[in-house]
C-alpha positions, 0 to 999 in steps of 0.5 A, spaced: 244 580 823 251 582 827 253 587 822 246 590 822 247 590 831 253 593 831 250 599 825 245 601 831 250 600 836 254 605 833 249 611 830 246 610 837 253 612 840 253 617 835 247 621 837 247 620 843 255 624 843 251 629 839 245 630 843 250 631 850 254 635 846 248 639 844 244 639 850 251 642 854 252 648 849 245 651 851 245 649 858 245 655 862 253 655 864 253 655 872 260 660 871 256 665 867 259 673 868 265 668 870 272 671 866 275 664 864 281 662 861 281 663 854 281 656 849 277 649 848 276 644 851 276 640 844 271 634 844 266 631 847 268 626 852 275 626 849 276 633 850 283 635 847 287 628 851 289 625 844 292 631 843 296 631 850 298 626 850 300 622 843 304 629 841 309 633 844 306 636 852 311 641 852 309 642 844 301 643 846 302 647 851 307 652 847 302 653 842 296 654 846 300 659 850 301 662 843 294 662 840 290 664 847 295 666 853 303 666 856 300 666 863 293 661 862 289 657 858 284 651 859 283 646 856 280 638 858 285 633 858 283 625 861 276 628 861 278 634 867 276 641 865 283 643 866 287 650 867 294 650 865 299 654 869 303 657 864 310 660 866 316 661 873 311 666 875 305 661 875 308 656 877 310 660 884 303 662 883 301 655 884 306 653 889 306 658 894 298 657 894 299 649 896 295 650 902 291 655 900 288 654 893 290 647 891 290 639 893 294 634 890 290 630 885 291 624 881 289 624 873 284 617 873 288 612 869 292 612 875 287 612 881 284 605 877 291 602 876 293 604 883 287 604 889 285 597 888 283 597 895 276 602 897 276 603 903 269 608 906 268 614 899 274 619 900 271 626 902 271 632 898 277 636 897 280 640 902 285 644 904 291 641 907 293 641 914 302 641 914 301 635 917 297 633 912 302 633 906 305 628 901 301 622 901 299 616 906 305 612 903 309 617 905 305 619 912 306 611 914 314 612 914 316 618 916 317 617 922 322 611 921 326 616 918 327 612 911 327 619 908 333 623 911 340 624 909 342 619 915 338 613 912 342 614 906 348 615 909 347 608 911 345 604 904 350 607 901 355 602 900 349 597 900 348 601 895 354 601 892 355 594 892 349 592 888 350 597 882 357 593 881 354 587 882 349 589 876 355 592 872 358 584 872 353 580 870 350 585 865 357 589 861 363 586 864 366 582 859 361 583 854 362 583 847 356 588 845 354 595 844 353 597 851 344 598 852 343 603 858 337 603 859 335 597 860 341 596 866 339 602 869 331 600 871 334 593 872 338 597 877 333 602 879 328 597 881 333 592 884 334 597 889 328 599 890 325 592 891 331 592 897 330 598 900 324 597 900 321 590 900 327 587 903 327 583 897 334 580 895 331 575 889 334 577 881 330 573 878 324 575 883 326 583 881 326 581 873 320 578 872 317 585 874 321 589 871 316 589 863 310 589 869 312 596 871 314 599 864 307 597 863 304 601 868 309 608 867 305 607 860 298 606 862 299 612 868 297 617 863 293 613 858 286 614 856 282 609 860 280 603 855 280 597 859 280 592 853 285 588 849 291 591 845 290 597 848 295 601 853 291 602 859 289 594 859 296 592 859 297 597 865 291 594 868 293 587 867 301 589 869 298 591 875 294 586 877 301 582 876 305 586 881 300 586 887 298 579 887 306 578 887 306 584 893 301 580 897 305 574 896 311 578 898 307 582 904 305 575 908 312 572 907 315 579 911 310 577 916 312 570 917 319 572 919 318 577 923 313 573 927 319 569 927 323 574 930 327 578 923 329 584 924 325 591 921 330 593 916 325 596 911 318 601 909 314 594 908 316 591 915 314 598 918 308 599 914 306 592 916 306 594 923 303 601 923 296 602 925 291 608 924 288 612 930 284 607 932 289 602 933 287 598 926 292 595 921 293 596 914 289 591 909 294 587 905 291 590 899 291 597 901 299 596 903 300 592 897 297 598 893 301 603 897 308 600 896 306 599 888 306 607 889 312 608 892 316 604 887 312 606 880 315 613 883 323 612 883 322 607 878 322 611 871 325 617 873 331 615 875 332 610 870 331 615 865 336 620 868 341 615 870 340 614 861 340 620 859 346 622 863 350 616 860 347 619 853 349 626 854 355 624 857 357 620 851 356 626 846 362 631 850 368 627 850 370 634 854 365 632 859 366 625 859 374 626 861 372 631 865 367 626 870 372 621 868 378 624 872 373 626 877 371 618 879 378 615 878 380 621 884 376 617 888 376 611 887 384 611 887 384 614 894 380 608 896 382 601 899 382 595 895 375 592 895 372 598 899 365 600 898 363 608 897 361 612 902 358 620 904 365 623 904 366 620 897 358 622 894 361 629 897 367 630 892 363 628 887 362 636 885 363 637 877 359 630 876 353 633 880 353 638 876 353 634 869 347 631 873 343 637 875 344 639 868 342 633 864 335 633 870 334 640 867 334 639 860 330 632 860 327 633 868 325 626 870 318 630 873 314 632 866 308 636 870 304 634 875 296 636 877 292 639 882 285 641 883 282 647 885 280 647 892 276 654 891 275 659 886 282 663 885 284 669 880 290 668 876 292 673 871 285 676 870 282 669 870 277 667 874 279 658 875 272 654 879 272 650 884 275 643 882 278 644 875 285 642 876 290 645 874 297 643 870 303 646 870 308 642 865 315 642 868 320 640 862 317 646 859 319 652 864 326 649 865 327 650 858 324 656 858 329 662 857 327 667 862 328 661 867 
């Protein structure tokens, strides 16, 4: 009886897909006499996502680019019809058009993993006003000055001090292979959950740790929430992470009640208020600061690894940003933390940095969504496709 459901069930699910699909390829198409990009969209529903994102990117753009356009071709990735962008011109093309002909979107496995908290429906997409650029995250803490050269100027020996606490208790003294990865998004999260939280708990900060390897994961997956599958673990990971911000949220409440001073993003998100005077939910500032530590989080631990790694190949390299440490650090006063001046001198290592980030960029590609009809290269894009440009790509490009 249960195999004979689950049979109806499933020649049933086949035909529907047939039918839709049938039903789509005879609808009279609302961009008729439109010049579209060249290319498919793939399968129904699925479009070509499994493609996108369980092969290489930069090799499904590459081939794309071959077989349709250099410049532009669409495609449907994460259930968006999408145009990529495809080289520096299009990329220029793409951002010098941020105001005008494109908004920031969020690929839908990211928008669940992130937005637990549903205020009023958002309005439809429009163009942005400067004051409107970047996200509310990072509208809530402007004007603290957390992002200017002065705040890093400040956390910097912080900063220092941290790091080689970490180096002590992970590699020092330690008889084994040496694992970077893993230090560095210990280390990365540590000083995001500082900064940021003003949290100062290793056993609090390594519990997340595997939570927020999860949700890196789950950002560009195929949504399918059920068990065994990546957006699942990323879901539950999720979970996990905001029940312990909330927790986190009304202790940073408690003490400044109490008196403690702000020193982090969370203190001033807690006391910021919209134009009407409102405060933030828990679950929205919750949900905000999940954002702001997901983006720092792979990215630098993933540059602070590959440099390691490429570094480790170049004995030339190697000697080279060695001589160029132990300079610094013996012009220094026992015990001494590193400052601005010391980051200053460390030119031929930002160099070896700046390099390995163009080799393996932290920041594969990004979306945007097309906020009126635009011509690029011949091709007429509709309203509200969205638009990819893969950044790994460009910069091994060699007209770049």
């Amino acid at each position: 009886m249960e195999v004979s459901s689950l049979c109806i069930i499933l020649v049933s699910l086949s035909l529907s897909i047939t039918l839709l699909f049938a039903f789509k390829r005879r609808r009279p198409s609302s961009n008729d006499g439109v010049k579209l990009p060249p290319g498919s969209f793939g399968w129904p529903i699925m479009g070509e996502t499994v493609e996108f994102l369980f092969g290489k990117p930069e090799n499904f753009v590459g081939e794309r680019m071959k077989k349709y356009s250099p410049d532009i071709f669409k495609t449907n990735i994460l259930g968006e019809k999408t145009a990529v962008i495809c080289g520096p011109n299009g990329n220029k093309f793409l951002f010098s058009n941020e105001q005008k002909l494109f908004t920031v979107f969020r690929p839908h496995p990211m928008q669940a993993l992130f937005r637990s908290y549903k205020a009023a429906a958002p309005p439809p997409p429009q163009a942005p006003t400067p004051q409107d650029q970047g996200g509310d995250e990072v509208k809530s803490i402007r004007t603290p000055g957390f992002f200017k050269p002065e705040a890093l100027m400040r956390y910097l020996p912080l900063m220092d001090s941290i790091t080689q606490q970490q180096l002590q208790i992970h590699w020092e003294g330690k008889d084994q292979v040496v694992k970077v990865f893993p230090l560095s998004k210990t280390v990365t999260l540590t000083l995001a959950c500082r900064f940021f939280l003003g949290i100062d708990n290793p056993e609090r900060i390594a519990k997340l740790v595997g939570h927020f390897d999860d949700i890196t994961l789950g950002m560009h997956s195929i949504i399918l929430n059920v068990p065994g599958t990546i957006f699942y673990r990323a879901n539950k990971a999720a979970v996990a992470i905001r029940k312990e911000l909330v927790s986190v949220i009304k202790e940073k409440k408690a003490a400044m009640a109490s008196g403690a001073p702000m020193h982090d993003i969370l203190s001033h998100m807690i006391v910021a208020t919209d134009p009407t005077g409102k405060y933030m939910p828990e679950a929205e500032i919750a949900d905000k600061m999940m954002g702001l530590i997901v983006a720092g989080y792979s990215t630098v631990s993933t540059t602070i690894t590959f440099f390691m790694k490429y570094v480790g190949e170049r004995a030339d390299i190697y000697n080279k940003v060695l001589s160029e440490q132990l300079e610094i650090s013996e012009a220094k006063k026992a015990g001494e933390l590193l400052n601005w001046e010391d980051l200053s001198k460390m030119k031929y290592s930002w160099n070896v940095m700046c390099e390995v980030m163009r080799l393996v960029p932290p920041l594969q590609g990004t979306f945007r969504e097309a906020i009126t009809d635009f011509t690029y290269a011949g091709y007429t894009v509709p309203k509200g496709w969205k638009s990819n440009w893969r950044f790994r790509r460009l910069k091994r490009q060699e007209n770049c």
